[in-house]
C-alpha positions in Angstrom: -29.5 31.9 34.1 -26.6 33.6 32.3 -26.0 37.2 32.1 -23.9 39.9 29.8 -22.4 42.6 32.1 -22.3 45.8 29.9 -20.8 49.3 30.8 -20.4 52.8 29.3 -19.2 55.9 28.9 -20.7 59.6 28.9 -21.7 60.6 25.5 -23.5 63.6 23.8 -27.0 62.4 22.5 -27.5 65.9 21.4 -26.9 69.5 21.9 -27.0 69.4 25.6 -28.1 66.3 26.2 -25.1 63.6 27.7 -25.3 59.7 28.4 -23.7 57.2 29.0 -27.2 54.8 28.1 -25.0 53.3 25.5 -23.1 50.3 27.6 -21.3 48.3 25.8 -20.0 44.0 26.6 -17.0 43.3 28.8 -15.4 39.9 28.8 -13.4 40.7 31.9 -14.6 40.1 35.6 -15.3 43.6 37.2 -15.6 44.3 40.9 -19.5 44.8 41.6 -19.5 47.4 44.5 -22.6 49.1 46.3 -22.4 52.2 43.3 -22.0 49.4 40.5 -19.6 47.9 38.3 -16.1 49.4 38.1 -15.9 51.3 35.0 -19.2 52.2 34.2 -20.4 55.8 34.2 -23.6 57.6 35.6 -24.5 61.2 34.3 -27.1 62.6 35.9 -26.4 61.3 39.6 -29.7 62.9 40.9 -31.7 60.3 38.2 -29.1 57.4 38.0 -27.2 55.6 40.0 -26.1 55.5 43.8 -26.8 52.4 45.9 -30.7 51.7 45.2 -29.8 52.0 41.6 -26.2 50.4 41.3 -27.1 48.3 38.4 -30.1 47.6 35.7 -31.4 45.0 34.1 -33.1 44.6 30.9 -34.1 41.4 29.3 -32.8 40.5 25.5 -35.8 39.0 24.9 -37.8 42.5 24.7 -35.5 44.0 21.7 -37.0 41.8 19.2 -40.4 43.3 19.8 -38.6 46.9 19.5 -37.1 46.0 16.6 -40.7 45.1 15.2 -42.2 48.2 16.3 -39.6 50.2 14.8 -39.9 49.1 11.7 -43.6 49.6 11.8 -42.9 53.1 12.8 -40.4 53.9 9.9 -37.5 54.1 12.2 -35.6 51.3 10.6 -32.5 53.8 10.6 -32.2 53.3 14.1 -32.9 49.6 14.5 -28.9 48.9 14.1 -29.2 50.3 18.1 -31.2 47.8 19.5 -29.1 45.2 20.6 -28.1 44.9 24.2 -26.9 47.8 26.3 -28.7 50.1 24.1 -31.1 50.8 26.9 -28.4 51.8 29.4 -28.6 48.5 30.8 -25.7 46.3 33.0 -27.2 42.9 33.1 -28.4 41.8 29.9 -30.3 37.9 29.6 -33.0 36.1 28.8 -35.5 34.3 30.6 -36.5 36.8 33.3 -38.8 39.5 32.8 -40.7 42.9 34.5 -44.1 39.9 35.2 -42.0 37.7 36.5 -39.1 39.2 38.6 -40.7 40.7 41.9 -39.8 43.6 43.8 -37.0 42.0 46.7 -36.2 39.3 44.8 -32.5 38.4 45.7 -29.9 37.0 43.3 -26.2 35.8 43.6 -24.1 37.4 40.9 -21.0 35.8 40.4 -19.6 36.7 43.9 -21.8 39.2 44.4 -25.4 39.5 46.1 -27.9 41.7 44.8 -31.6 43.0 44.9 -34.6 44.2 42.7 -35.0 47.9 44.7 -37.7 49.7 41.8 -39.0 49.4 38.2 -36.6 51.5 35.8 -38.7 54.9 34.9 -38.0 56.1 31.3 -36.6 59.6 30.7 -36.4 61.6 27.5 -32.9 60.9 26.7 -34.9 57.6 25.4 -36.3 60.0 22.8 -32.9 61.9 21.8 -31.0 58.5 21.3 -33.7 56.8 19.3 -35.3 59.2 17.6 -38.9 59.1 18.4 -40.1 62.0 20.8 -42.7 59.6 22.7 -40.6 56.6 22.9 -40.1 57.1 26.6 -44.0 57.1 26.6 -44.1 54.0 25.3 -41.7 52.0 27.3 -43.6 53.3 30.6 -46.7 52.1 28.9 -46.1 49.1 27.9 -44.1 48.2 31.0 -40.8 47.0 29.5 -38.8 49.0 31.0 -36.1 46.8 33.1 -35.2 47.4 36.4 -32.9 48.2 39.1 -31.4 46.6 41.9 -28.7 47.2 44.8 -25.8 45.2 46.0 -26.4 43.9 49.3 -22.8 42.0 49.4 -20.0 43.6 46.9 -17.6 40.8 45.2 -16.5 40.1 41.7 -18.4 39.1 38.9 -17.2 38.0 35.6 -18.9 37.9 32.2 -21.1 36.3 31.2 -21.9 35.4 34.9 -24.6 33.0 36.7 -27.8 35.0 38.1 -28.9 32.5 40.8 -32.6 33.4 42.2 -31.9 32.9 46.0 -34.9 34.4 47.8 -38.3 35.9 46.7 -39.4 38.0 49.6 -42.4 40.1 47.6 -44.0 37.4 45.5 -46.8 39.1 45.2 -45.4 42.0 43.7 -44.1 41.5 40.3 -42.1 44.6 38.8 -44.4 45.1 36.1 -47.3 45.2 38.9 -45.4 48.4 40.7 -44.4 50.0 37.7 -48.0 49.7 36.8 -49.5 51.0 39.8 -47.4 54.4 39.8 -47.3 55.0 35.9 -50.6 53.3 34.4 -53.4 52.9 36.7 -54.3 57.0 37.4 -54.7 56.9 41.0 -54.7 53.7 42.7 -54.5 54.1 46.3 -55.0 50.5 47.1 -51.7 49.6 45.5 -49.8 52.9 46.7 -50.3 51.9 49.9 -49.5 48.6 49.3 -46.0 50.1 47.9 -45.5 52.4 50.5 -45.4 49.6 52.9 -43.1 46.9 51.0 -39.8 47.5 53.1 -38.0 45.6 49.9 -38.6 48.7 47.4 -36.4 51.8 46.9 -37.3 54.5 50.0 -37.5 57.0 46.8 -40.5 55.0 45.4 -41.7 54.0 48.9 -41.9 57.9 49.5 -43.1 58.4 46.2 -46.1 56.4 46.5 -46.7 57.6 50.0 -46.7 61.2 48.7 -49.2 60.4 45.7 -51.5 58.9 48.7 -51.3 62.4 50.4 -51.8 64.5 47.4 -54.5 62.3 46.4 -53.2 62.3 42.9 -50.0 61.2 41.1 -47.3 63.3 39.8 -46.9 65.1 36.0 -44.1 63.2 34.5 -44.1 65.3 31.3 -40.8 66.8 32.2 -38.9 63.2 32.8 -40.6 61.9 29.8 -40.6 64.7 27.1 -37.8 66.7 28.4 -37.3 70.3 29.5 -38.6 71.5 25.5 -42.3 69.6 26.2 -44.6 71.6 25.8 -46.7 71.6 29.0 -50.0 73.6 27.2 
């Protein structure tokens, strides 16, 4: 399959809140290193970025169902935003998507060689750059929320590039499946231990789901979701 490769700049979103979610095309090849592309920008380096997160993928074919529920929602002032890289994506194609890519899967990427490490988890800058306080809430729900991968081999990659499926170690463990079992499912121990022990996922979400199994309960994610103003009652 064919792929975009989109980068970005840090922007403000709002009073205190900078980005760089909006990525933008490039047309030139771009040296694909164990951080990311060259070029592209990560804000808040504790959240984004680093070598279990050095790129994400989000597939096209999810923004015309966005566009849809926007306009249901009355938002059609922001619809002219939903078009790829709006979602602070790198990779942008169709034919791939969060029940069909697996957790591990490997992929050659132009020259280039790179892994699906974790499901993408929604924050609230979702919120400030669409304009819908519970949009983050939504994405998380739903499950279309991309995901991220790390370069095992650095190399060039041009645009728009080949994504070649080369080996499927975790078949049984579809992105949307993980994303579900930390974010939807309340506490489901039977598939936190099942993430805990898949070597192929991020060590933050292997430790993640290892802590929810000793805390016998998952995490409060009002604060990545609604931001620092939520209102926690």
């Amino acid at each position: 399959m064919q792929v975009t490769l989109l980068t970005g700049k840090a922007r403000s979103l709002a009073p205190g809140i900078d980005s760089a979610i909006d990525k933008r095309p490039v047309d030139a090849a771009l040296f694909c290193g164990v951080n990311g592309l060259e070029g592209d920008v990560q804000v808040s380096t504790r959240f984004h970025g680093g070598p279990e997160r050095a790129l994400h993928y989000y597939p096209a074919e999810h923004y015309p169902v966005w566009r849809q529920w926007f306009a249901g929602m009355g938002l059609s002032g922001r619809c002219e935003l939903l078009v790829p890289g709006a979602f602070g994506e790198n990779l942008s194609g169709t034919g791939l998507a969060e029940d069909t890519a697996c957790i591990g899967d490997i992929y050659r990427l132009g020259e280039a060689l790179v892994q699906i490490s974790q499901p993408r988890s929604p924050c609230h800058k979702l919120n400030a750059r669409f304009g819908h306080d519970f949009f983050s809430v939504l994405m998380q729900a739903n499950g279309r929320t991309g995901w991220l991968l790390r370069v095992l081999e650095e190399g060039r990659v041009a645009s728009p590039a080949s994504l070649v499926l080369m080996a499927r170690p975790c078949p049984a463990m579809p992105v949307k499946r993980a994303g579900d079992i930390v974010f939807n499912r309340g506490f489901d121990a039977d598939g936190l231990r099942e993430l805990a022990a898949t070597e192929q996922l991020s060590a933050n979400w292997r430790k993640k789901a290892a802590d929810y199994l000793a805390a016998g309960r998952v995490d409060d994610w009002t604060m990545r979701l609604l931001g620092p103003k939520a209102d926690f009652g």
